[in-house]
C-alpha positions, 0 to 999 in steps of 0.5 A: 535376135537369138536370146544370147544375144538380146540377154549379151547385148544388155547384160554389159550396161546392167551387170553392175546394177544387177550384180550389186542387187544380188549382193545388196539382198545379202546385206542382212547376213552380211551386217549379222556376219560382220557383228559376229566378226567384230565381237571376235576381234574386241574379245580377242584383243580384250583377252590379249590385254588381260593376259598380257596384265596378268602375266607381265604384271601379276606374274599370274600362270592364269594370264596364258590361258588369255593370250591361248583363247585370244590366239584363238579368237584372232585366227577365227577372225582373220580365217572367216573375216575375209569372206565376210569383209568380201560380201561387205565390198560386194553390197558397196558395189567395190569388185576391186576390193571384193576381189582382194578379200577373196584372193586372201582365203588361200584354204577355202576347202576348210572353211565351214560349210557356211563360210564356204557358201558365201566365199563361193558366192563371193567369188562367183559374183566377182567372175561374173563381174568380170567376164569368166564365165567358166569360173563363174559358173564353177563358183556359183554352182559351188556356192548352191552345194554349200549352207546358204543361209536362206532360201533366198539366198539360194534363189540369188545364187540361182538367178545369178547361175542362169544369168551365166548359162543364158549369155552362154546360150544354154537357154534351157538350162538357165530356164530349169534353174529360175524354175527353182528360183522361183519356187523359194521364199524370196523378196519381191526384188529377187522375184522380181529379177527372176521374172525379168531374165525369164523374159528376156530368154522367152519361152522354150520353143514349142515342140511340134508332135509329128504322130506316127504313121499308121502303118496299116494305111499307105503313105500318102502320094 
């Protein structure tokens, strides 16, 4: 049986086991993300209600410079919340909602590079959860051009990448990939991950050295 094959055959059953691992690995910087995004949203409104005193009741000028930094604070929330909220869905295993976050970020090329990273992740994971291979791939490669926190991070994003290639048949290309994988600081689990989709490609065929004939002597008959 080809490796397309074995790796399609049990891919189906282990998708969303493996794909929830992947996400469940970035569970860290998502639950750092989502602080950060939460204290966005209490300064927000917290400057919203201090302004709105300020002004409706103290009559103070100074209460508009509130509500301008809790305009701000509110559009940082709602333009990077969405990528943090979809990595959150992705650790609970929710594609649906995964999906939905991601569809909201309707101007990804001005997200920070860091966002950007984990938008694209996001959206990788979500395609491949779905059987788009094409998207997929396009989205995971995006996400390894980007700030991925950690090299673990990218040894996910890798591993992931050559799960798409390896159904696809492009055994080669998904071996040079967890070639790379492999060299970054990751857990054991992803390590762990990493080692089994190489078993499951196999080894590259041996190529055989046909040494070339010297011309001095006849061909054989």
């Amino acid at each position: 049986m080809s490796c397309s094959v074995r790796i399609a055959c049990t891919r189906q059953s282990d998708l969303a086991a493996s794909q929830l691992a992947l996400a469940g690995e970035a569970k860290r910087w998502t639950a750092e993300a989502m602080y950060s995004a939460k204290i966005r949203l209490i300064l927000a409104l917290g400057c919203a209600t201090c302004g709105g005193c300020l002004v409706l009741v103290a009559g103070s000028s100074t209460g508009w410079l509130f509500l301008v930094v809790s305009g701000l604070l509110g559009y940082g929330y709602l333009r990077y919340g969405t990528v943090w909220l979809a990595m959150r869905s992705l650790r609970k295993g929710d594609y649906s909602g995964a999906k939905r976050r991601v569809a909201q970020v309707s101007k990804p090329a001005r997200l920070n590079s860091e966002s950007r990273a984990y938008f694209e992740l996001a959206a990788g994971l979500v395609a491949a959860n779905e059987g788009r291979a094409p998207d997929a791939e396009a989205h995971l490669r995006t996400s390894l051009d980007y700030a991925l926190r950690t090299e673990n991070d990218r040894a996910l994003a890798e591993w992931a990448l050559a799960e798409v290639l390896a159904v696809r048949g492009e055994s080669t290309a998904a071996r040079s990939l967890l070639g790379e994988a492999r060299k970054r600081d990751c857990t054991p689990d992803v390590r762990r991950r990493i080692e089994e989709l190489e078993r499951s490609i196999g080894p590259a065929a041996a190529t055989r050295v046909v040494p070339c004939p010297d011309p001095r002597k006849p061909p054989p008959i």
